[in-house]
C-alpha positions in Angstrom: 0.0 0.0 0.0 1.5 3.3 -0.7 1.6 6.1 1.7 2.5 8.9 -0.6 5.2 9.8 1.5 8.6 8.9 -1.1 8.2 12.2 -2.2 6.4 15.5 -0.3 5.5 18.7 -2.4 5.3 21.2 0.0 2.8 23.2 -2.2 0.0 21.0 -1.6 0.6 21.5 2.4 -2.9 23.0 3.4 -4.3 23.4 -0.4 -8.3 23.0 -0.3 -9.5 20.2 -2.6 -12.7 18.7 -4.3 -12.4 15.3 -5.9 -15.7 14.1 -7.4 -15.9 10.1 -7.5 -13.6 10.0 -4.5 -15.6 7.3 -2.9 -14.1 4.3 -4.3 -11.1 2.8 -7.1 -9.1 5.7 -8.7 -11.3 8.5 -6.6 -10.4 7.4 -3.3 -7.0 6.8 -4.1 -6.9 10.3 -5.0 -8.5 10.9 -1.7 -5.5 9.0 0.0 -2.8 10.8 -1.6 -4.0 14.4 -1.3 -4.7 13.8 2.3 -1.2 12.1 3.1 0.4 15.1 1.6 -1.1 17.6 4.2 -4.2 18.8 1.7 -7.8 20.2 3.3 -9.6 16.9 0.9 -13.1 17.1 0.2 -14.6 14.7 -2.3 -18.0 14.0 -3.3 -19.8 10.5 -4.5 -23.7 8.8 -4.9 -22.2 5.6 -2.8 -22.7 7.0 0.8 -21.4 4.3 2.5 -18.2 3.9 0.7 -17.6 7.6 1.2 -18.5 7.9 5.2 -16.3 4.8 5.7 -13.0 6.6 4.1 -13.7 9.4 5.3 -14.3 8.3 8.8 -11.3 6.0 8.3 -8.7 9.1 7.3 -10.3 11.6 9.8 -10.0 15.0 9.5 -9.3 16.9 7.1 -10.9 15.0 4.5 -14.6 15.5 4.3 -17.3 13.4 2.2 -20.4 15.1 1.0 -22.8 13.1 -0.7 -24.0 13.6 -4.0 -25.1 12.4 -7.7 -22.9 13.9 -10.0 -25.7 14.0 -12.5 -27.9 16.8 -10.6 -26.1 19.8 -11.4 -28.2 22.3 -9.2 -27.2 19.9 -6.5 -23.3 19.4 -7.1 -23.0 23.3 -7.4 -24.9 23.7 -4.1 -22.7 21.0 -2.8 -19.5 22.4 -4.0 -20.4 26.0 -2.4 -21.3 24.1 0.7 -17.6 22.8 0.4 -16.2 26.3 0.0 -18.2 27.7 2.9 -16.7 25.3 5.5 -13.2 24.8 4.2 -12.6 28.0 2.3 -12.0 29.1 -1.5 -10.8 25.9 -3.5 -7.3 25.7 -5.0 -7.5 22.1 -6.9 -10.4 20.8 -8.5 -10.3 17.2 -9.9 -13.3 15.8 -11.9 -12.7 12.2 -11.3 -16.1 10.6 -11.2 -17.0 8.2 -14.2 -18.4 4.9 -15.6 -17.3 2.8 -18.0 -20.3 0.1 -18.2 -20.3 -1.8 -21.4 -22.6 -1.8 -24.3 -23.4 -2.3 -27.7 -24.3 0.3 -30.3 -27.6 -1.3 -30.9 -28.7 -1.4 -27.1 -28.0 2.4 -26.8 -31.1 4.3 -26.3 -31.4 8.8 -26.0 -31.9 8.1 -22.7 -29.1 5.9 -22.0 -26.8 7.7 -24.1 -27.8 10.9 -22.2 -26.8 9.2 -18.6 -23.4 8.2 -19.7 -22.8 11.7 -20.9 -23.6 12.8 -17.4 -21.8 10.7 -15.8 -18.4 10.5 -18.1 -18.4 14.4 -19.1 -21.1 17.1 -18.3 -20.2 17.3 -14.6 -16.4 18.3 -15.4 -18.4 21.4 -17.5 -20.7 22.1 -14.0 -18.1 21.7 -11.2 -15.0 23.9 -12.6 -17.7 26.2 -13.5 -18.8 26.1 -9.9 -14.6 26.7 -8.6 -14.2 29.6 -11.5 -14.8 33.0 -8.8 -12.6 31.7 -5.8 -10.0 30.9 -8.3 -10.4 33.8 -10.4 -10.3 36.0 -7.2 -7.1 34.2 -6.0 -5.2 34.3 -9.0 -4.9 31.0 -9.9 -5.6 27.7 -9.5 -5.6 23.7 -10.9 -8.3 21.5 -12.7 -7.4 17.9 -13.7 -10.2 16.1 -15.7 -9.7 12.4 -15.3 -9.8 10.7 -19.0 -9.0 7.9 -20.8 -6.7 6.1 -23.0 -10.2 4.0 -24.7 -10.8 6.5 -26.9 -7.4 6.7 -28.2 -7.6 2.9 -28.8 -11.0 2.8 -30.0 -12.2 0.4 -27.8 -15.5 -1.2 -29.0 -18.5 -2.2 -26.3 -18.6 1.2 -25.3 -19.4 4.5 -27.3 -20.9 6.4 -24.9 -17.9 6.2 -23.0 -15.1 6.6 -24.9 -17.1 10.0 -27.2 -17.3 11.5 -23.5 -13.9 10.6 -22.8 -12.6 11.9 -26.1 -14.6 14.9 -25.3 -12.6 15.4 -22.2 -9.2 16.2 -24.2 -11.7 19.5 -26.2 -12.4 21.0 -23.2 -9.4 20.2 -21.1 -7.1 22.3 -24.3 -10.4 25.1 -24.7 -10.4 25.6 -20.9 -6.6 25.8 -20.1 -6.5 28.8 -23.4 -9.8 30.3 -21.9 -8.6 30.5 -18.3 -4.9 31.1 -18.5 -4.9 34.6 -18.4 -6.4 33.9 -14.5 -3.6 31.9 -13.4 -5.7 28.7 -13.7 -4.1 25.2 -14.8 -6.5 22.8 -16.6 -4.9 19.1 -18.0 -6.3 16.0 -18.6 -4.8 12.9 -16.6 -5.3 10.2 -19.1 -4.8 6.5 -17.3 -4.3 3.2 -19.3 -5.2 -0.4 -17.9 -6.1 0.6 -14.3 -6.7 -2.4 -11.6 -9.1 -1.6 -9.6 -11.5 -3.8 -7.1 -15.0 -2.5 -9.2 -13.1 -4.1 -12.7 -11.4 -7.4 -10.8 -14.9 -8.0 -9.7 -16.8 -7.6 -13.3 -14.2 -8.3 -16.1 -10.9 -8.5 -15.0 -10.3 -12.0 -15.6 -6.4 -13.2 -15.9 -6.5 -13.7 -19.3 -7.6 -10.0 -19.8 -4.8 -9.6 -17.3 -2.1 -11.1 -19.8 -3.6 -9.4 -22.6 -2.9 -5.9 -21.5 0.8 -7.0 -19.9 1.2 -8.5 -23.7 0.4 -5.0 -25.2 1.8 -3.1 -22.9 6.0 -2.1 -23.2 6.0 -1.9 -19.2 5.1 -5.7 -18.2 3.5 -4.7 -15.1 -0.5 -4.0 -14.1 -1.1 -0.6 -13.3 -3.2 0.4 -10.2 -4.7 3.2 -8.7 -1.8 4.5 -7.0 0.1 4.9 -9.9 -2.9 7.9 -11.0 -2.6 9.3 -8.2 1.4 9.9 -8.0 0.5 11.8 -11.1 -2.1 13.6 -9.9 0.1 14.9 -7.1 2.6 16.3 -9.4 -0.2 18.1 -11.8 -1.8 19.7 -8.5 1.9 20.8 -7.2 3.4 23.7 -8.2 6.3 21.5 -9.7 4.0 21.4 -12.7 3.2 25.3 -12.7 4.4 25.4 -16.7 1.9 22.9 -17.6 -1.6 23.3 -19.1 -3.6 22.0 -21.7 -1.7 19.0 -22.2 -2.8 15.1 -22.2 -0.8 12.7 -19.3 -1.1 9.0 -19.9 -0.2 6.5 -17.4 -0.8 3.4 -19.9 2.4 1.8 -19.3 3.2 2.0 -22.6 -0.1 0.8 -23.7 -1.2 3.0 -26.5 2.3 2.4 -28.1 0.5 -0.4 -30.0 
């Protein structure tokens, strides 16, 4: 288990965070990693449970507030709620996602609505939500959490991967748009990612071999190694960077 404590960036001492998705898988190792460098962590998810017992398990500062991503009056209301209690925010990550499978011909509007809800429209609604307390600071850091299945085209899941691709658009319009405001907006783009939710539904070791065949690093990636990543994009050791794509595929998208 990593503890996030090989290297400290001493920027991120006290920085005010929102993490949406933090909950669970990727999200809560985000949680985990801004918390063990000294950051005020609040994150938001639907799975109340899940996000009471981490939070209760890393104590203060880390705060959960529950919430469905896909009500934007609510996650606006829920982000100034945020701001009121632990002050302006300095690091907004828009984590939360779903990568169900389907087929082109089961898609209905409906369906194909949802997943754009929950894969893309919130990253729109919550930075918009952050934009005065960073404007009126002079700066500030968005990371929207994509994905390397786009990039590969992976079939089973359209809905997914158009939101996801849709994620490097408004990661590079949003880093030109709010530069002149101090504020840095990237995509963190992860590969193959391990996680207990895809073990449990999919993850079967032959898929396991496949990706370690495809991949130039022969290792699986997990959580942790998003949110080392994540730590440096938030720091001000990446203050020259916006606008930009980082993939943590292991070499994945190579083929």
């Amino acid at each position: 288990m990593n503890d996030y404590r090989d290297v400290t960036y001493r920027s991120l001492n006290n920085k005010r965070v929102i993490i949406s998705g933090g909950g669970s898988g990727i999200g809560a190792e985000l949680v985990k990693a801004f918390a063990a460098q000294g950051a005020r962590v609040a994150f938001v998810d639907i799975d109340e449970g899940a996000g009471q017992e981490l939070a209760t398990t890393l104590g203060e500062p880390v705060r959960f507030y529950p919430c469905d991503i896909r009500d934007i009056a609510r996650l606006q209301a829920v982000i100034t709620d945020i701001e009121v209690d632990q002050g302006p925010t300095h690091i907004l990550i828009n984590n939360a996602g779903l990568d169900d499978r389907h087929a082109i011909e089961d898609i209905t509007p409906e369906y194909w609505d949802n997943c754009q809800a929950i894969n893309l429209r919130h990253h729109v609604f919550a930075t918009q939500a952050v934009l005065p307390a960073m404007k009126a600071a002079g700066g500030g850091v968005v990371i929207n959490l994509g994905s390397i299945s786009w990039m590969r085209g992976r079939p089973g899941m359209v809905g997914y991967t158009a939101a996801k691709a849709a994620i490097n658009g408004l990661t590079r319009t949003l880093a030109q748009e709010l530069g002149e405001h101090g504020i840095r907006v990237n995509s963190l783009v992860p590969g193959a990612i391990s996680t207990p939710r895809q073990e449990r539904l999919w993850l079967t070791p032959e898929v396991n071999q496949r990706f370690l065949d495809q991949q130039a690093l022969k290792f699986r990636l997990h959580a942790d190694d998003v949110a080392r990543l994540a730590l440096f994009l938030g720091s001000e050791e990446s203050r020259g960077c916006t606008g930009q794509n980082f993939i943590v595929d292991a070499g994945l998208t190579l083929n």
